[in-house]
GULOVO-581796 format. One record per atom (N, C-alpha, C): residue in one letter; chain; atom name; z negated, y negated, x. Coordinates in nm, 3 decimals. Last residue first. Layout:
N
residu	chaine	atome	up	north	east
A	A	CA	Z	Y	X
...
//
This chain:
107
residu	chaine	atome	up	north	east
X	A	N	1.490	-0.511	3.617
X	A	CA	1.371	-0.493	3.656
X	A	C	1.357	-0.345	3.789
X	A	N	1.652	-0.796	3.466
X	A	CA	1.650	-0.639	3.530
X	A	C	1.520	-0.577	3.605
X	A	N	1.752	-1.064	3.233
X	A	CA	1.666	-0.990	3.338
X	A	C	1.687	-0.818	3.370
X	A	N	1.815	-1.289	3.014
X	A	CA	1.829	-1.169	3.082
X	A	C	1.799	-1.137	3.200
X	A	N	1.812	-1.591	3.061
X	A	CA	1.750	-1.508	2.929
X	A	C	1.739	-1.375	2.919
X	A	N	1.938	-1.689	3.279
X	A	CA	1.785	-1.676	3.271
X	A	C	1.695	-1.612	3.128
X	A	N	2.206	-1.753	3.282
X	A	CA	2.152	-1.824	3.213
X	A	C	1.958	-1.825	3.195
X	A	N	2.272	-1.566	3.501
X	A	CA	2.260	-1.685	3.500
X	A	C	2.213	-1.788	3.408
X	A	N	2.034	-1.302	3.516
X	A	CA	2.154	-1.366	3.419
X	A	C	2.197	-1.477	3.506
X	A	N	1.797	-1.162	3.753
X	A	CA	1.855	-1.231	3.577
X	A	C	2.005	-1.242	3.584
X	A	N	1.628	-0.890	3.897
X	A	CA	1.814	-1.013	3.941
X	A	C	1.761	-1.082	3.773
X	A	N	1.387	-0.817	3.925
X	A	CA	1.461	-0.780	4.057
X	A	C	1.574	-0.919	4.046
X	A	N	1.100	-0.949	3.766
X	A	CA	1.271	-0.956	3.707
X	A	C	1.290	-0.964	3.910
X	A	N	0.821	-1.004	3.763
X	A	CA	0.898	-0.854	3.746
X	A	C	1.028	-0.815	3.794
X	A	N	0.752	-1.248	3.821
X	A	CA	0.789	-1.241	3.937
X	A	C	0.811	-1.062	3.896
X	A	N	0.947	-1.491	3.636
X	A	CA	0.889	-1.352	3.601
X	A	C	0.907	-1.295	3.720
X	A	N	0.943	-1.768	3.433
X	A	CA	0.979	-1.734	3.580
X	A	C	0.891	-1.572	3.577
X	A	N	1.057	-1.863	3.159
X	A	CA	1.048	-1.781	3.167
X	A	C	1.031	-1.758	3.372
X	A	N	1.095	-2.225	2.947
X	A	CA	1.173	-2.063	3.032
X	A	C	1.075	-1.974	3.086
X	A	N	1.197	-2.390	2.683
X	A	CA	1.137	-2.292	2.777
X	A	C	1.190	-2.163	2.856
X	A	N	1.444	-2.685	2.771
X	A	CA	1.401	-2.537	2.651
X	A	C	1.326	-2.484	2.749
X	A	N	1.706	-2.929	2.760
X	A	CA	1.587	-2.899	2.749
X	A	C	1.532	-2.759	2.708
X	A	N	2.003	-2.922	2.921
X	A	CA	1.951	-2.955	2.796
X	A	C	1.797	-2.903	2.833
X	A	N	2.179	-3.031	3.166
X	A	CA	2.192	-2.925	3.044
X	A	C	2.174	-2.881	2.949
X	A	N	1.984	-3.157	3.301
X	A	CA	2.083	-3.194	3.224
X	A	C	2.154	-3.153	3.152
X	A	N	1.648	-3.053	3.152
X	A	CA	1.774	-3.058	3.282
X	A	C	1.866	-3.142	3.230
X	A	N	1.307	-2.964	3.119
X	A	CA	1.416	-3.058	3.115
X	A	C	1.501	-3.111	3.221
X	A	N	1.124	-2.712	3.061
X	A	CA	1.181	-2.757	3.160
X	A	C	1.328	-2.858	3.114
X	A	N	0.811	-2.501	3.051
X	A	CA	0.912	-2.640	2.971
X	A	C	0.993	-2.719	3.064
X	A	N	0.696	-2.205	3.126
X	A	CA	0.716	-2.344	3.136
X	A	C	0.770	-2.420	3.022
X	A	N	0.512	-1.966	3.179
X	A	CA	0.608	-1.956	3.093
X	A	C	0.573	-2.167	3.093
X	A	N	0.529	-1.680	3.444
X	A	CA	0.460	-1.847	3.402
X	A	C	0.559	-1.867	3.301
X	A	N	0.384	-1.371	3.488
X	A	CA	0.473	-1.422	3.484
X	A	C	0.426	-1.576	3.435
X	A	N	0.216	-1.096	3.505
X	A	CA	0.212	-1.196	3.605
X	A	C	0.309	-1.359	3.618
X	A	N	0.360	-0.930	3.330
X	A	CA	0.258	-0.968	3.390
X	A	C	0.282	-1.051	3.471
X	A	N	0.576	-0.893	3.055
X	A	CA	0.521	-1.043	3.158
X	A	C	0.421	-1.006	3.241
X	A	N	0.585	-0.633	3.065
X	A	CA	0.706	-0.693	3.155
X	A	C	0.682	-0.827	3.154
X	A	N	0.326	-0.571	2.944
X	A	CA	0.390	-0.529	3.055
X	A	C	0.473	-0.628	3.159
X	A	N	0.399	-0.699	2.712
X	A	CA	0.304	-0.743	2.785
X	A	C	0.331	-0.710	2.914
X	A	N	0.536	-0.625	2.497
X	A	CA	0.613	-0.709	2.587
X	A	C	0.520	-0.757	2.688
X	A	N	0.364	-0.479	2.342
X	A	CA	0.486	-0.395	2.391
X	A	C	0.526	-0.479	2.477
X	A	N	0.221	-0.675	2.218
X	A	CA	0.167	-0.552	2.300
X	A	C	0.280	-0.474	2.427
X	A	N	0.332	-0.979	2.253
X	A	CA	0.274	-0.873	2.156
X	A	C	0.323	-0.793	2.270
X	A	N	0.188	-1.323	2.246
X	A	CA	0.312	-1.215	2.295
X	A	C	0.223	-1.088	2.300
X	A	N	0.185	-1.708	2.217
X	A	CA	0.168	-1.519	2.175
X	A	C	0.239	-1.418	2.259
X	A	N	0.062	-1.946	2.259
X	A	CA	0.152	-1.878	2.288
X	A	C	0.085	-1.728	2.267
X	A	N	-0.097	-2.266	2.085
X	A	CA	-0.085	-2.125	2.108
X	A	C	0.067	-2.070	2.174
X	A	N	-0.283	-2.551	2.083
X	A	CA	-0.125	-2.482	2.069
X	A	C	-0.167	-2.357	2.144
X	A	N	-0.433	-2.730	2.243
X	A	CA	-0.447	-2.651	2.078
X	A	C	-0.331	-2.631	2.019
X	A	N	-0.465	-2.727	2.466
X	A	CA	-0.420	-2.836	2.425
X	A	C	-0.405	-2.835	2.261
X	A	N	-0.351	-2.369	2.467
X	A	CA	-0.426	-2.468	2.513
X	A	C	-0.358	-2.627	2.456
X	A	N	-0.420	-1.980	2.499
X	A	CA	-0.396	-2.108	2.446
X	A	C	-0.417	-2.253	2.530
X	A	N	-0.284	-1.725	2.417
X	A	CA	-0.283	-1.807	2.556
X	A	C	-0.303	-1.960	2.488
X	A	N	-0.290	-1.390	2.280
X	A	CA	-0.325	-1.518	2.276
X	A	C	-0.329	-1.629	2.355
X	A	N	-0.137	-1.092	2.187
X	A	CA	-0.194	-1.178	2.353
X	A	C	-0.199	-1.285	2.317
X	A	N	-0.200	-0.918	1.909
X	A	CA	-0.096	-1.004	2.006
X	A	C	-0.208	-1.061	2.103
X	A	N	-0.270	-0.826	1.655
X	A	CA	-0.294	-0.724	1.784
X	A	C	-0.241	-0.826	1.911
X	A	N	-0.239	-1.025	1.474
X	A	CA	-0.345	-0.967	1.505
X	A	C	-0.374	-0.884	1.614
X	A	N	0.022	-1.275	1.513
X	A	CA	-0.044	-1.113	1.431
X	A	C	-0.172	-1.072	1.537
X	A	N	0.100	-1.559	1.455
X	A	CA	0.063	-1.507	1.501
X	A	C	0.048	-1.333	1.504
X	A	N	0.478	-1.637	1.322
X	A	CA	0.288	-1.631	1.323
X	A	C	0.264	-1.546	1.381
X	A	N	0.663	-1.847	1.575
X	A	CA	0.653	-1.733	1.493
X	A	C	0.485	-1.763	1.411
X	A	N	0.954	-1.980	1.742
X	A	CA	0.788	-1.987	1.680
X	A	C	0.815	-1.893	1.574
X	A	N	1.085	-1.798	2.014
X	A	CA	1.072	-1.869	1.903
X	A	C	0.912	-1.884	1.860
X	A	N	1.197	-1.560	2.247
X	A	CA	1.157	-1.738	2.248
X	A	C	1.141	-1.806	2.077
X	A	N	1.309	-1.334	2.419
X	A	CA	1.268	-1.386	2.277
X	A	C	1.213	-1.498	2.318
X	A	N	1.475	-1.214	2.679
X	A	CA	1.367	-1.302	2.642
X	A	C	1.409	-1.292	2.469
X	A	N	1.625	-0.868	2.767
X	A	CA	1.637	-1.017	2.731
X	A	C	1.462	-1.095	2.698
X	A	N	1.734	-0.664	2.983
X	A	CA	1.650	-0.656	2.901
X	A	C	1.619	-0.870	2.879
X	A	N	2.028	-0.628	3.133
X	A	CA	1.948	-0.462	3.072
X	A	C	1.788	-0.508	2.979
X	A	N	2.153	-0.846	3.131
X	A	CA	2.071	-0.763	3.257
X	A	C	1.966	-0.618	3.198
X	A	N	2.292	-0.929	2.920
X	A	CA	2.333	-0.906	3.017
X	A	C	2.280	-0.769	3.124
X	A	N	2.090	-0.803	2.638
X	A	CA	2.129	-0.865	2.756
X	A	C	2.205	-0.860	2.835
X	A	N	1.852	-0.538	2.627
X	A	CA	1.984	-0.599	2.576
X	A	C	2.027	-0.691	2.663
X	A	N	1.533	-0.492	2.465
X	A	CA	1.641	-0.432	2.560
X	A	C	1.752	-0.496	2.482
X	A	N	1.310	-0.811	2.477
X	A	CA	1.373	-0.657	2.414
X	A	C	1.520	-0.600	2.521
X	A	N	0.983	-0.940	2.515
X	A	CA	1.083	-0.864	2.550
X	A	C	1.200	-0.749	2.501
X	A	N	0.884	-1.292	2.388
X	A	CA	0.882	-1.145	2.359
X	A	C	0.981	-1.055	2.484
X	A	N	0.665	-1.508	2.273
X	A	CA	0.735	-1.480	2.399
X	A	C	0.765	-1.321	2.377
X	A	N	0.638	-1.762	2.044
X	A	CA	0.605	-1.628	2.082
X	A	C	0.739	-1.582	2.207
X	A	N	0.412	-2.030	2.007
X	A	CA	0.535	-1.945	2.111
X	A	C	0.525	-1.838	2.121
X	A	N	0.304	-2.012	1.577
X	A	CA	0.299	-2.020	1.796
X	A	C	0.393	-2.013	1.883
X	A	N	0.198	-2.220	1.330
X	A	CA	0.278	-2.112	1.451
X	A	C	0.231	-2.137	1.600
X	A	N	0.096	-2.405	1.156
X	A	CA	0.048	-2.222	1.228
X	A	C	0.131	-2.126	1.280
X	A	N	0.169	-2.668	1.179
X	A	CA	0.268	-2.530	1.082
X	A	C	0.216	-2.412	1.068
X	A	N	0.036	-2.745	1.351
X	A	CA	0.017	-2.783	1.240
X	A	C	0.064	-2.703	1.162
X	A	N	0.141	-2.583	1.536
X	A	CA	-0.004	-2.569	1.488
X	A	C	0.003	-2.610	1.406
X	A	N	0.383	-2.711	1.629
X	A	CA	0.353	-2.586	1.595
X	A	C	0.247	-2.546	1.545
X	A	N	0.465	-2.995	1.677
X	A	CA	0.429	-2.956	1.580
X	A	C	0.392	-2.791	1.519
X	A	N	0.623	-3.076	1.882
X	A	CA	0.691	-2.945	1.794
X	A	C	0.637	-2.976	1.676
X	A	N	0.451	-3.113	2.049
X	A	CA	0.507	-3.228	2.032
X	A	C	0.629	-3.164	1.861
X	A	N	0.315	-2.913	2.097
X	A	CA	0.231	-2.970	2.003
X	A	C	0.329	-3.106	2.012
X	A	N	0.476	-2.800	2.280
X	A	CA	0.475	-2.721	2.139
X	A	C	0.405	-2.805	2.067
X	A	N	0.495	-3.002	2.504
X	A	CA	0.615	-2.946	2.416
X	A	C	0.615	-2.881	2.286
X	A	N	0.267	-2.932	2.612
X	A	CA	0.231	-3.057	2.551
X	A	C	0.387	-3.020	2.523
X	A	N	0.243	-2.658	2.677
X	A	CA	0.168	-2.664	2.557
X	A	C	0.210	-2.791	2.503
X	A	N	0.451	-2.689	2.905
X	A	CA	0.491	-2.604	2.797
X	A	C	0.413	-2.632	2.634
X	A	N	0.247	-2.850	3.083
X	A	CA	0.430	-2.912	2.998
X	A	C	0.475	-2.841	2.889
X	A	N	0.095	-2.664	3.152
X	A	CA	0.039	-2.761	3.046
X	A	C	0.139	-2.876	2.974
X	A	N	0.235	-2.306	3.140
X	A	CA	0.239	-2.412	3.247
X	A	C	0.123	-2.590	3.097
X	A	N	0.053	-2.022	3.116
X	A	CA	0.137	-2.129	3.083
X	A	C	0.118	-2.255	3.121
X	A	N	0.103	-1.739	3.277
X	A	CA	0.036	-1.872	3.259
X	A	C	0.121	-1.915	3.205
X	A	N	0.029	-1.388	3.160
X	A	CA	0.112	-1.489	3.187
X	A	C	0.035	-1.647	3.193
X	A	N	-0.264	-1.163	3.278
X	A	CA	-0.148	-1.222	3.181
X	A	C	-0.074	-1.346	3.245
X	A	N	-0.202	-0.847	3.451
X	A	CA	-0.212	-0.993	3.486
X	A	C	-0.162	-1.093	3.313
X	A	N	-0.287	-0.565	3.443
X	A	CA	-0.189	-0.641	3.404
X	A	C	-0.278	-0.776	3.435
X	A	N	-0.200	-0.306	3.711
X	A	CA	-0.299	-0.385	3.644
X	A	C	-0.232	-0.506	3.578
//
């Protein structure tokens, strides 16, 4: 059963600090094969499309299309500032191992 993803309210107040709406974009969250771990994140602003998963709030959008739905269920999509640098991430209670960097995953 699919669960959609949360998004955390650090993540939305990050995209409207972006400026993504104003532009009409969104976060789009995607999955493709590759990676280290046999299957990677996407992360950019994009436009929307019509068949896509909608998550909104604070009036900023996150997307994520049909095919990548699956492998977020249940998953939280944050904003997280380190010393390393700042960027969204991804906690995915799917992913068996990641990467170390967390952009790759296994399932």
């Amino acid at each position: 059963m699919f669960v959609p993803p949360s998004v955390t309210p650090k993540a939305f107040e990050q995209l409207a600090v972006i400026g993504a709406s104003k532009e009409g974009k969104a976060l789009r969250v995607a999955v493709e094969g590759g990676g280290c771990s046999g299957f990677q994140y996407e992360i950019k602003l994009d436009d929307p499309a019509a068949d896509d998963l909608v998550l909104e709030g604070a009036g900023e959008k996150v997307v994520i299309d049909e095919v990548s739905q699956p492998f977020l269920t249940g998953a939280k999509i944050d904003y997280v500032e380190e010393l390393i640098g700042a960027r969204f991430v991804i906690e995915n209670p799917n992913a068996s191992s990641s990467c170390g960097c967390g952009v790759s995953f296994s399932m």
